[in-house]
Phi, psi and omega in degrees: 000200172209189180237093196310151158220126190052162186318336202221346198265159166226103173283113187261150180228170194075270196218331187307299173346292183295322159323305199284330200259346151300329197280335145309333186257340179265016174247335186268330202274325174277331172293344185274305163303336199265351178262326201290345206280287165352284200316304181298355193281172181273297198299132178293349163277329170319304215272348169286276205310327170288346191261339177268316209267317163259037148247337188303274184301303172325269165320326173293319168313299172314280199324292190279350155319310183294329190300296212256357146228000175274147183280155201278144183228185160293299208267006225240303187306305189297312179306342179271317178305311185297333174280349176261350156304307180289332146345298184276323186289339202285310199267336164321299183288315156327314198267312196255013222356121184274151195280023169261354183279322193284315151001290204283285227268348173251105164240132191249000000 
């Protein structure tokens, strides 16, 4: 189970802990593979979408290490939160390329 600390933080006990950090390494590890696969493509939006998709799995991987283990402060929180926002922003643009992204970044 856990424990609250404070409005937003939670300290997990039991087994949960190891879960979590297996379900953390097999998830930034399949994702690092699955953008370099992205990264070998020919086409140039692939090769976009693999490089947002592995800062993507990247950051997200640091961002919840660091969450879950520096204790969260004034300053610790907002910088951790922001690397897994841009995280979440990374792999938006990664997964759907939206067409203002694809605008900008395939200029032909």
């Amino acid at each position: 189970m856990g424990i609250l600390q404070g409005p937003v933080d939670v300290k997990y006990t039991g087994i949960y802990p190891l879960f979590l950090i297996a379900l953390l390494i097999f998830v930034t590890i399949s994702g690092v593979l699955f953008a370099r696969e992205s990264l070998k493509s020919e086409q140039k939006e692939s090769k976009i979408r693999g490089i947002f998709m592995l800062y993507a799995f990247l950051s997200w991987g640091i961002g919840s290490i660091l969450d879950a283990s520096v204790d969260l402060n004034l300053i610790t929180l907002p910088i951790i939160r922001i690397i897994l926002i841009t995280s979440n922003i990374a792999s938006y643009i990664g997964f759907l390329m939206p067409k203002f992204a694809k605008k900008i970044l395939l200029k032909e």
